[in-house]
N, C-alpha and C positions, 0 to 999 in steps of 0.2 A: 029691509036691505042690510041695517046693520047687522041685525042678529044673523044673517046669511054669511055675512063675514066672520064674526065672531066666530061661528062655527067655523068656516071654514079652516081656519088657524087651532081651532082644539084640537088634542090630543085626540088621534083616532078611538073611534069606540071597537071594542075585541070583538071579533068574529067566530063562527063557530069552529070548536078546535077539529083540528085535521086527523079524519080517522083511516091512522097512518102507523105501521111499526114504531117503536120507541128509537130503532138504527135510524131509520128514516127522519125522522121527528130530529132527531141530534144533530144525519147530515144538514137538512135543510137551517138549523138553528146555527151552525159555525159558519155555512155559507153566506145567509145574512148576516150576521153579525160581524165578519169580516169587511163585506162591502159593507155597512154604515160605518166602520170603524175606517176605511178607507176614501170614503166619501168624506167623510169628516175632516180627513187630514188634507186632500190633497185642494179640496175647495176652501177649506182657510186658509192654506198656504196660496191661493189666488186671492181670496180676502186679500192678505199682505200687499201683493201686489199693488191691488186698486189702494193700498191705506199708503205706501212709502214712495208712491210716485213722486212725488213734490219734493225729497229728501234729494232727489236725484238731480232732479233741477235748478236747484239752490243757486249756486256759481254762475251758470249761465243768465238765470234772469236777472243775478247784481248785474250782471256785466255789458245785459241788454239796459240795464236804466230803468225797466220797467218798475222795479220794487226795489226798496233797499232792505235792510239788515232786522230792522226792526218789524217793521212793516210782513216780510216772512214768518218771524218769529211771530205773529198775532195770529197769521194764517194758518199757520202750524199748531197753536196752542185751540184753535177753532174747532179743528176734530178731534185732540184731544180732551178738551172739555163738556164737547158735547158727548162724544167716547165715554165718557167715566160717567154722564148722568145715564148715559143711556144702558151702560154697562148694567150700571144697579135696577135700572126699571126691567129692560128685555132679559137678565139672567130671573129675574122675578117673575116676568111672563113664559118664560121658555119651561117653566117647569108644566107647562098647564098646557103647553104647546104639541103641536105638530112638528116635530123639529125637520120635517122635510121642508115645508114651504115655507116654514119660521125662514130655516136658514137658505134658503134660493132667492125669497123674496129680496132679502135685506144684502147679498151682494148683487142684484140683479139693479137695486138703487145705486148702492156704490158707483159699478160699473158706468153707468148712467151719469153721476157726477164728475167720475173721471174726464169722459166725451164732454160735458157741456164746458170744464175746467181749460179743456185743451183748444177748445171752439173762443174757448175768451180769450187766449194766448195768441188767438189767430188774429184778432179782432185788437189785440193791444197797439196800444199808438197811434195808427191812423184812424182807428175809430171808435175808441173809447180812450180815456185818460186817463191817466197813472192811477189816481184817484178812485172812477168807477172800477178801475180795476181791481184794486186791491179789497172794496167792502163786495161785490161779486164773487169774488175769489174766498175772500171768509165766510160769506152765507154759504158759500157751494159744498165747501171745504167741511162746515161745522155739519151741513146735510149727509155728506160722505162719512162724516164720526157717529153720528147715530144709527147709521144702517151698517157700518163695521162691526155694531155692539150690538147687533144681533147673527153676528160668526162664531165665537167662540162659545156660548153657555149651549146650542142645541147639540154641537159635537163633542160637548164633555158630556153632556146630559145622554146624549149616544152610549157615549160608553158605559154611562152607570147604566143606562135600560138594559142594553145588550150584555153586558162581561161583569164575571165574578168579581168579588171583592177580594182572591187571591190573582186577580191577574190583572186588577185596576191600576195601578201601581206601573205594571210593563206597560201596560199599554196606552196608559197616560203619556208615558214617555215618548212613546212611538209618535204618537198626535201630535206633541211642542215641537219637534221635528218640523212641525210646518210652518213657523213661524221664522225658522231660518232656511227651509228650503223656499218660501213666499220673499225674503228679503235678498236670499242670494240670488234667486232669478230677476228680483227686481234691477238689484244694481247691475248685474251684467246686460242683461237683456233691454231694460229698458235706459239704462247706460248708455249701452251702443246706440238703440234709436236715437237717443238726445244728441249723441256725437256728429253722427252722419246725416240728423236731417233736422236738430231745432229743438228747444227744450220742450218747442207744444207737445211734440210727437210721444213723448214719453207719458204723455194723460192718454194718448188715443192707444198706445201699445199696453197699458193696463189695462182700458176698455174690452181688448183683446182678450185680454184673459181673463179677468171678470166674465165675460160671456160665456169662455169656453168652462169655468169653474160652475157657472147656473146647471148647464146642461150637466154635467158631470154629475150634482148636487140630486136633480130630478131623477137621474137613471137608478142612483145605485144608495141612497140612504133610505133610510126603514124608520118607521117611528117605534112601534115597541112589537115584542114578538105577539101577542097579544091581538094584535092588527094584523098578525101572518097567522091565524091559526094555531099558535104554539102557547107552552103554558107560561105562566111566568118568570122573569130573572132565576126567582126564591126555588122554585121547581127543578128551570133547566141546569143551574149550579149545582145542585143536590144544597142548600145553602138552609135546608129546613123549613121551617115553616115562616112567616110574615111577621117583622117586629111589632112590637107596639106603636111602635111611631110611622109604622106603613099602614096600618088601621085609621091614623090620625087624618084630617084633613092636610093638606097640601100648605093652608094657609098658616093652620096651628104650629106645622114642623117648619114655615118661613120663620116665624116667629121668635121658635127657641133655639135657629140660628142666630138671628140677629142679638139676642142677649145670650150668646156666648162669648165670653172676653176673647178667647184664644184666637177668634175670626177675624177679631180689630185688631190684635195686634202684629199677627201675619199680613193683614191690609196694610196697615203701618210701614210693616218690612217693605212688602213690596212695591210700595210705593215710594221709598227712596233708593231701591234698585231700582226700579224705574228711569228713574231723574238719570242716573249715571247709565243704564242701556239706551235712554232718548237720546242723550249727550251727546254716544257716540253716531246714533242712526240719524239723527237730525244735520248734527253739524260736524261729521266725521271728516266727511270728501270735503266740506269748507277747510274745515281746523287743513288738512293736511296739506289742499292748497295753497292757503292762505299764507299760511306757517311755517310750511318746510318746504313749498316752491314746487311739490307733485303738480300733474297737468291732470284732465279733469279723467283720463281713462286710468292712467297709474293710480289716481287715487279713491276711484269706485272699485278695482280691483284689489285692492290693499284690504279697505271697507269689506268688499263680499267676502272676505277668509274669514271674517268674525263672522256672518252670517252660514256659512258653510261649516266652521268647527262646530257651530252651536250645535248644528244637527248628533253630532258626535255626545253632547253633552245632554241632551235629549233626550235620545234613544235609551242611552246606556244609565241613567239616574234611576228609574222606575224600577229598571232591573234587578239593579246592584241594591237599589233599597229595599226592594221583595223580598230577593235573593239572599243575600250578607247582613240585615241589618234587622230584619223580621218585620220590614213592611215601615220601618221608622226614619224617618229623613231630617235627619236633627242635625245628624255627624254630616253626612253627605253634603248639607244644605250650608255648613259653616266652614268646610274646608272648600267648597265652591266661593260664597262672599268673599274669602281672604284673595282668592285667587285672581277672584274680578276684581280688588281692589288692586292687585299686584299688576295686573295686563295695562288695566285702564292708566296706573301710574308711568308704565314703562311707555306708553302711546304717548303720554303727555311731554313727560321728559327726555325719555331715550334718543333724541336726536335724530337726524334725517336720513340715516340709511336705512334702504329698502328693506332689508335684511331683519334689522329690529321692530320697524313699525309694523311687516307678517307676523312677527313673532308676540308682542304685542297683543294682534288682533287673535292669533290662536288662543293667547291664553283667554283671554277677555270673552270671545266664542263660545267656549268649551266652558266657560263659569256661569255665564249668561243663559248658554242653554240648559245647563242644570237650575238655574235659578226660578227661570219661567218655569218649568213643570215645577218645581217644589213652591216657591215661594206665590209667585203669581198665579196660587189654583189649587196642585195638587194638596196641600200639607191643610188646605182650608176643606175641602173636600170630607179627608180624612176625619174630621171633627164632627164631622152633623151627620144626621142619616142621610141616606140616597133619595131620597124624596124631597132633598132642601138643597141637591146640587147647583141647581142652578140661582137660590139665595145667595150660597155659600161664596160661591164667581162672582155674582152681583157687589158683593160689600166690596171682594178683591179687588175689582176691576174699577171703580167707584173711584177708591182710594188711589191703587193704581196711574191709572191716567188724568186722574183732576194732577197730579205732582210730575204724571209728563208733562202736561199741557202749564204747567210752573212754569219747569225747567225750558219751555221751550221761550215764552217771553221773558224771565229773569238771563238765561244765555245772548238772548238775541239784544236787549237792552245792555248788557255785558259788553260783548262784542264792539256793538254799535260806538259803546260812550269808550271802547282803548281807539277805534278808528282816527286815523290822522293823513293828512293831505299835503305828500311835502312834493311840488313842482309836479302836479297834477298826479301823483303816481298816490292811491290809497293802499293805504297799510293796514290790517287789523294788529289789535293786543289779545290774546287768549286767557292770559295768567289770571285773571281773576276768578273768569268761568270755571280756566281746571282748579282752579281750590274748591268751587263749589260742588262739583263732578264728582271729586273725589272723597271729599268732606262725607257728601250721601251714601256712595259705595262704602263706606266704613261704617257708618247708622244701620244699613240697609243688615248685616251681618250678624249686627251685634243685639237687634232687635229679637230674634225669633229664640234667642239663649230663654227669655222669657216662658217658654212654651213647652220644656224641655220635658215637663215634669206633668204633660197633659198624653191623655193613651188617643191613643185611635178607636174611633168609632166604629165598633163592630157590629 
């Protein structure tokens, strides 16, 4: 029985190649490759969904009584830590994977904790207590971080199967796009639900689309061309013949990822960008409420412009890095950091017109979104061979969200200890958390200078 599973989760074995014109052989090879490349994006950007639901909630459930400030903050840091161990194990298995049922399986669990999250929200108060609620709410929550962390390594590992290493770069970009098209559907969509019918409702309208991202996942991703009859990557690119280190085992090239410096200290980076991108997706619609007096729809719509510029900063990084820079994201990646530190500073201070806190979010968006394709993946990528992609995410991702999953209990403890109580009316203080926010956004930039003088791995 196990080993039937085992199997079932390896990488498909290659079938016999298709005795087909070479026109033929090409069309069919950009037509799959497309759909897995689309598959990829648009079912982690429902990942997103099923992972930022609770971000949305926030306000509402202080205000229900059910949970306080800190107590969030534990729940929150619960999928982020289990997110970053799981990160580094499943980007480790996903190279050895099937990345179609790798990646169906593991939001088809999400989805699934979303519903059970939304079902304890139903059940709080009259029938379970503050108490069972919140250690239910963290086992469920830490269940939903480990089956997150297996979204992102099989749809970047898509891309190395599928697409040249002159067009990994675009199309990496293309993919982080889903991280803020997943966040900005989340706040608006699952926003509105929360508005009009109850913060539960916002776990059961992820569920929603957790579901519909499963089936999307099954129809239309590919494991390798290999399993379609076609020849290899190295072939279909004209990209020559097979390096020495795709001769190598799978496990030998885990390896001489993991003692590469350059991979820890892009993890490093991104892992105090992190701190300040959580900051604002954890506790944004809080800070804005809390702090500058926004109601709970002004301030998830404020929020989703950073999620919606990202996409802009996404898209357009891989490009312009191919394109202008000869494939190197060093310049791109440090005039981004500066940028995210300037947005995220103008959010904190710039005052309570509407006007500045958009303005703000665009900048912060559009830095954030180039950050995640460079920092959080792609520039780590860049360094190892194609055969340790999904190592390479593993260490990222590790480092990454163990420093979200910080930032979520050191905020929420923040928070909690500026809290004060004058004639029943609570007040939060923020000033301490944004030095800390910001403090990382400034680390996060100045880290990867370190790397400058490291090539890309051809």
């Amino acid at each position: 029985m196990f080993k039937k599973f085992i199997n079932f989760y390896k990488t498909s074995s290659p079938i016999a190649p298709l005795q087909v014109s070479e026109e033929e052989k090409t069309k069919l090879y950009k037509k799959l490759r497309f759909q897995a490349f689309l598959a990829g994006t648009i079912g982690y950007s429902l990942y997103y969904v099923c992972r930022t639901s609770l971000n949305v909630v926030k306000k509402p459930i202080l205000d229900s009584g059910a949970l306080d400030a800190t107590q969030l903050g534990i729940i929150g840091s619960s999928l982020l830590f289990a997110y970053a161990i799981g990160k580094f194990v499943n980007g480790f298995l996903a190279d050895y994977s099937n990345i179609k049922r790798f990646m169906a399986t593991g939001l088809a669990i999400s989805a699934v904790a979303n519903l059970l999250m939304g079902v304890l929200g139903m059940a709080s108060g009259a029938v379970i207590s503050s108490a069972v609620l919140f250690i239910a709410m963290s086992i469920m929550w830490a269940i939903n971080g480990w089956s997150q962390a297996m979204g992102s390594p099989p749809a970047v590992i898509a891309l190395s199967r599928w697409y040249p290493l002159n067009k990994r770069g675009t199309y990496y970009g293309f993919f982080s796009a889903s991280h803020n098209i997943g966040e900005f559907f989340s706040f608006l969509f699952v926003g509105s639900l929360v508005a009009t019918a109850g913060w539960q409702w916002g776990f059961f309208g992820s569920t929603i689309a957790g579901v519909l991202g499963v089936i999307f996942i099954i129809f239309f991703m590919h494991d390798t061309p290999e399993s379609k009859g076609l020849p290899s990557i190295n072939v279909l690119a004209n990209e020559g013949e097979k390096k020495s280190t795709d001769n190598q085992s799978v496990k030998d090239v885990q390896k001489l990822a993991l003692r590469t410096p350059a991979v820890w200290i892009l993890a490093l980076a991104s892992a105090f960008m992190y701190i300040s991108r959580y900051a604002i997706n954890g506790w944004g619609v809080l800070y804005l409420q809390e702090a500058k007096g926004f109601d709970l729809v002004d301030a998830t719509q404020i929020i989703s412009v950073n999620a919606l510029l990202g996409i802009i900063g996404t898209v357009f990084s891989g490009w312009i890095s191919d394109r202008f820079f000869k494939g190197s994201r060093n310049i791109p990646a440090l005039f981004a950091g500066v940028l995210n530190t300037i947005g995220l500073t103008l959010f904190v201070y710039g005052g309570n017109s509407w006007f500045v806190n958009v303005l703000s979010m665009i900048l912060f968006g559009i830095a954030v979104g180039v950050l995640i394709s460079f920092l959080g993946g792609l520039m780590a990528v860049d360094v190892v061979p194609r055969n340790a992609t999904g190592a390479a995410l593993g260490v990222v991702g590790m480092a990454s969200y163990a420093a979200a999953g910080i930032q979520d209990v050191v905020s929420g403890a923040l928070i909690d200890a500026g809290k004060t109580v004058v004639d029943g009316v609570t007040t939060y203080d923020f000033s301490t958390a944004a030095i800390f926010w910001i403090a990382a956004s400034i680390i996060s930039f100045m880290l990867p200078i370190l790397n400058w003088r490291r090539k890309v791995q051809e």
